[in-house]
N, C-alpha and C positions, 0 to 999 in steps of 0.2 A: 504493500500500500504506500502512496505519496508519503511522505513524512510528515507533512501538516495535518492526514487524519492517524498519527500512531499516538494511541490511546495515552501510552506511557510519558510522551514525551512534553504532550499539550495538554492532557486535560483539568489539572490542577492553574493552569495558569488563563484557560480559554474560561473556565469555571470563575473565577474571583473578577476579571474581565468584565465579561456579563453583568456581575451583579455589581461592580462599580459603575457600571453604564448604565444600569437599569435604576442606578440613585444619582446621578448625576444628573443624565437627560431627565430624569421622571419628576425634580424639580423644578421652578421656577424662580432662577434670578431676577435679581432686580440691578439698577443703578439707581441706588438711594440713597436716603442721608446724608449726612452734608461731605464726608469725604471723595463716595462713590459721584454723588453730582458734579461735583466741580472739576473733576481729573477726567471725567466723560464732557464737562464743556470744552475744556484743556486741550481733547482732543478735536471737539470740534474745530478749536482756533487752529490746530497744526494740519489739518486737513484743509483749510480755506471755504469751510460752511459757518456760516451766519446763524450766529445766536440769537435764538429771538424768544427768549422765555419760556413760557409754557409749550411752544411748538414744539422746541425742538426739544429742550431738557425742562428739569423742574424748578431750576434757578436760571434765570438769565445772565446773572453777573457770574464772571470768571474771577475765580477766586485764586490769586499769583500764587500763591504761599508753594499750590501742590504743583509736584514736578511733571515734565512732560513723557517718563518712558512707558509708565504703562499705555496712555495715548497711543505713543507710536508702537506699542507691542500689539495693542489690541486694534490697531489703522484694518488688518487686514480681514477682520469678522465685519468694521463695519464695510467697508468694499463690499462683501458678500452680500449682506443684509442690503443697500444699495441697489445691489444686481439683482435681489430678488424683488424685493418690495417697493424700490422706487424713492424719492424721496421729496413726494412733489405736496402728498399731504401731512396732517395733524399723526393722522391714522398710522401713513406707513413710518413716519418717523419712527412711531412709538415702537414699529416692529420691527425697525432695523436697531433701535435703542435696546429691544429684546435680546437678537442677537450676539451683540456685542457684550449684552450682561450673562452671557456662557464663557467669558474671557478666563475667569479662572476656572470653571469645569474644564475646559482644557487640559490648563496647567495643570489640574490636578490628577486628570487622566494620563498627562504625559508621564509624568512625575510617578504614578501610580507603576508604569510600564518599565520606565526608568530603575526603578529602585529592586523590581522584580528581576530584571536582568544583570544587574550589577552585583547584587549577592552570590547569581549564580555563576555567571563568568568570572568575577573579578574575587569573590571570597570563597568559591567552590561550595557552598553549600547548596544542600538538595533540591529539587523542587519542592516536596510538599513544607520543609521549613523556611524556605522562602518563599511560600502563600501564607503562608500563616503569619511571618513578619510581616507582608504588607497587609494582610487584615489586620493585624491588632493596630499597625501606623496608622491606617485611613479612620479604624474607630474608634481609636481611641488618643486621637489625635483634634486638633480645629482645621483641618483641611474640608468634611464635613458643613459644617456650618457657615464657615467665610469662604468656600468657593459659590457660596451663590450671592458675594459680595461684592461689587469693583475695587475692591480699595487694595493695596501694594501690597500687604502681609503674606500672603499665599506667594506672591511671586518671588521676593526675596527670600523669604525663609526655607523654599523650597530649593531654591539657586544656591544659597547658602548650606545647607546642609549636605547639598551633593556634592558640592564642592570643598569641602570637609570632607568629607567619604573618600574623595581622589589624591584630596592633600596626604588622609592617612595610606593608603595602597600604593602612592608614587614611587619608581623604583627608577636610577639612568636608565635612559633610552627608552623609556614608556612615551605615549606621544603626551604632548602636551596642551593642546587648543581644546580641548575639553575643561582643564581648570582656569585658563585664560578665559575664556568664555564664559564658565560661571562665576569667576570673580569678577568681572565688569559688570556682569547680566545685576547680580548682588548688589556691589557699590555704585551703581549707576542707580538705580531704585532708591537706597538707600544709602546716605552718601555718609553717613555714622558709623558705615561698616568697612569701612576704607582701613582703620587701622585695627581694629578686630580681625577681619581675615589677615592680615599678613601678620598678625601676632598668630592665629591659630595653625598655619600656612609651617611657621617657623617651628614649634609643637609636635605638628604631626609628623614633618620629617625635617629634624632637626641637623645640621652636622656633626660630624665623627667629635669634634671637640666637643661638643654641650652634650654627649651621650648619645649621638645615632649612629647610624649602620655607614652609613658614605664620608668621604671627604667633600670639602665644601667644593674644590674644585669638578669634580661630578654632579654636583649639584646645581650648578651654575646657570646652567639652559633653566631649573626648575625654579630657581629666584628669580631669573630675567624675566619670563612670561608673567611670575608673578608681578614684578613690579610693574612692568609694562601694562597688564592688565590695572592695577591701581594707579598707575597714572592718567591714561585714558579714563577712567570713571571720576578721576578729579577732575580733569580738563571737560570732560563733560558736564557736571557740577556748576564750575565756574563759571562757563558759556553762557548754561542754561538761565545762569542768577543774571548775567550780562543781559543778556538780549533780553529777559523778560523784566528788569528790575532797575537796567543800568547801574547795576554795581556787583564787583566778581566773589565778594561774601555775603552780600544779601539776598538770603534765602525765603525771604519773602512772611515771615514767623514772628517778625517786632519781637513784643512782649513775651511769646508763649520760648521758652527757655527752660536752660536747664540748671538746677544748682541743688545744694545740696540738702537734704531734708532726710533725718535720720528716721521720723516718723514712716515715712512710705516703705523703708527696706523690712520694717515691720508689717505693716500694712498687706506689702506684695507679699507677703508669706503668709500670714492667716486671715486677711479678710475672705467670708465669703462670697464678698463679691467679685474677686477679684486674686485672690490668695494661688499661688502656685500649689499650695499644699492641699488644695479641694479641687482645682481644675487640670493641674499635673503632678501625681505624688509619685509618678515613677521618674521623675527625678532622682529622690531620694534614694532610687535602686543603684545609685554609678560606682559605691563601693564596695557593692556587691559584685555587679559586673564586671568593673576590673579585673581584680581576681579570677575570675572564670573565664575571661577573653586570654588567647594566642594570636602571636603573631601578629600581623600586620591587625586586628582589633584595636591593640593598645596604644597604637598611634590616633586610628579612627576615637576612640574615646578620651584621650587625653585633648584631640579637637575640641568636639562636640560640647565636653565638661567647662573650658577656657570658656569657650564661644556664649553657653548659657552663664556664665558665670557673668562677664561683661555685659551681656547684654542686661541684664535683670539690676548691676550696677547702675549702667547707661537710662534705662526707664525710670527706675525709681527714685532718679534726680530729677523728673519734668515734672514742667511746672504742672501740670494739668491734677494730676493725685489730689492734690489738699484746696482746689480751687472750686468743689462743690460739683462737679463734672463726674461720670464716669464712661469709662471707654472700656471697661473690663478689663479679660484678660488676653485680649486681639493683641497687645504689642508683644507677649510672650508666644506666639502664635510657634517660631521657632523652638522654644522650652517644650512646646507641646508635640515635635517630634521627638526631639533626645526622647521627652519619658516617656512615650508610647513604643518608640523602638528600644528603650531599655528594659523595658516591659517583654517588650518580644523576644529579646535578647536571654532572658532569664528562663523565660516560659521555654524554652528553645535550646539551651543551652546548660539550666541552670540545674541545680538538685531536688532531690524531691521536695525539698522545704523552699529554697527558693523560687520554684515553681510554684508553690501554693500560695507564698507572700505575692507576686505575680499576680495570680486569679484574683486572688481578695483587691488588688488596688484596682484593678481593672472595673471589677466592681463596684468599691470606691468611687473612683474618680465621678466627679460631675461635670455633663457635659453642656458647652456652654449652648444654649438655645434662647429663646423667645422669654422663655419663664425666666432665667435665670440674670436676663437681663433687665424687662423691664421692674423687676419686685426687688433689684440688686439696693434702691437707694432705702428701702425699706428692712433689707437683712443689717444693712450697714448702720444705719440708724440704729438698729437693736443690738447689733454687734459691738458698735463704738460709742452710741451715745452723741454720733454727730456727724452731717453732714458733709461730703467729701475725702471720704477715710475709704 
């Protein structure tokens, strides 16, 4: 028989396929709220379509702050939607503004494919433990709930994390435009992450002096791309602040900044509105994992571990936490693959006890939805006794 019908070799992978398609497509995105609107007007200004309020989106004013890549990542869904629907009335806008809000069901489907085939070529592990690492990712993860969002989390955190995955399996003479690519893809999004990846970059494979396997001189092509990719995603930064701001640091954000509030690193740990410890407790699993990872793992985790670490530092400095707002736990969207793949990692990997710790977080964990958003300023009230916590 063809290879594409041998039972053995596709059906665990054509199996979890399906049924991520059949919750992807069987939803309905939106572009909504004030983030997802204004990055979808964003793009209408870089396609040369005319804003005209209610017609086209549901804010008329273009809000500068937000950056232009998802715009131009997501240019070629609306093309599509365009080609089918037209874009002459109220009606088809709204249906080509549809299309375009599948931009992260995409991403997440690719990502989905991605991750399934990188375990199996690049860490040799089996198929059926590499379906079952991407079910417990996708469910127990926010890839679920914010792919049916427009906003940038899914796509950086997604870029970032793979891109982590290459930093830690990098070997001389592996090719290299894969992690060049997902480090721009990353710091072009988000431009915070420009020194986080090449600290995590530096981590996973480190030189023969700071304790890794190579000399730095073999290394060399693997820092170049790196930095070259981080200079390109600065130089794009800068541009993007120039042309739409006229000035090459003004990122368009005034006030809303970062500084330092000892309260929130609290906060980001046990609020339940917002807490890593009720919305990602497989965090908690990395030193267990450790431990139980070989080989080229302990590069991969010593990434992943830095990367969440920084990041959840980097957050729970902004100013938004104590300003009576909440945004949940969307900026740790990243935090929520480490622990659902640490999660996987254990259940997969681990012993029989750590397997069991595993199931119980999984069941644990709370996922973020509709409920858990709108009643969040009400848990937190009860929780803190006040507003913005």
């Amino acid at each position: 028989m063809l290879g594409i019908f041998n039972r053995e070799k596709n059906a665990v992978v054509l199996a979890f396929i399906i049924l991520a398609a059949a919750i992807f497509l069987g939803s309905k995105p939106k572009v909504a709220g004030f983030d997802g609107v204004h990055r979808y007007n964003a793009m209408l200004e870089i396609l040369s379509t005319k804003v005209e309020g209610q017609d086209d989106v549901e804010m008329g004013k273009i809000e500068r702050k937000y950056g232009s890549s998802i715009g131009l990542l997501a240019s070629p869904l609306w093309f599509i939607g365009n080609a089918i629907y037209g874009n002459k009335t109220p009606e088809a806008k709204k249906q080509v503004k549809q299309v375009v809000a599948h931009f992260n069901h995409l991403v997440v489907m690719l990502f989905v494919i991605w991750l399934y085939s990188f375990l199996v070529k690049e860490l040799s592990w089996g198929r059926l433990d590499s379906a079952i690492m991407v079910i417990v990712v996708v469910f127990c993860s926010f890839l679920l709930p914010h792919s049916q969002d427009f906003y940038s989390e899914t796509v950086w955190s997604c870029a970032m994390f793979a891109a982590i995955l290459y930093f830690g399996t990098y070997h001389p003479g592996k090719p290299l435009w894969h992690i060049g690519c997902l480090t721009f893809l990353a710091c072009a999004t988000n431009s915070l992450l420009c020194p986080i990846m090449g600290l995590c970059a530096t981590v996973c494979c480190p030189p023969k002096a700071f304790g890794g396997t190579y000399p730095l001189r073999r290394l060399k092509h693997y820092y170049a791309v790196l930095l070259l990719a981080l200079a390109l995603a600065t130089i794009f930064w800068l541009g993007e602040n120039y042309l739409e701001r006229g000035e090459f640091l003004n990122s368009g954000y005034g006030g809303e900044s970062f500084g330092w509030n000892p309260e929130a690193f609290w906060y980001n740990l046990t609020s339940p509105g917002r807490g890593i410890m009720w919305f990602t407790p497989g965090i908690f699993c990395f030193f267990l994992a450790y431990p139980a990872a070989k080989g080229l793992s302990h590069g991969i985790l010593r990434g992943l571990g830095l990367a969440s670490v920084l990041l959840y530092a980097v957050y729970s400095c902004w100013w938004c936490w104590n300003a009576g707002l909440y945004w949940g736990p969307r900026f740790f969207h990243f935090i929520s693959l480490v622990s659902s793949s640490l999660l996987g990692f254990l259940l997969i990997k681990g012993s029989h006890y750590e397997k069991t710790l595993g199931k119980i977080l999984i069941g644990f964990r709370v996922t973020p939805n509709k409920y858990s958003t709108h009643y969040s300023c009400v848990i937190r009230t009860l929780y803190f006794g006040r507003n913005g916590c």
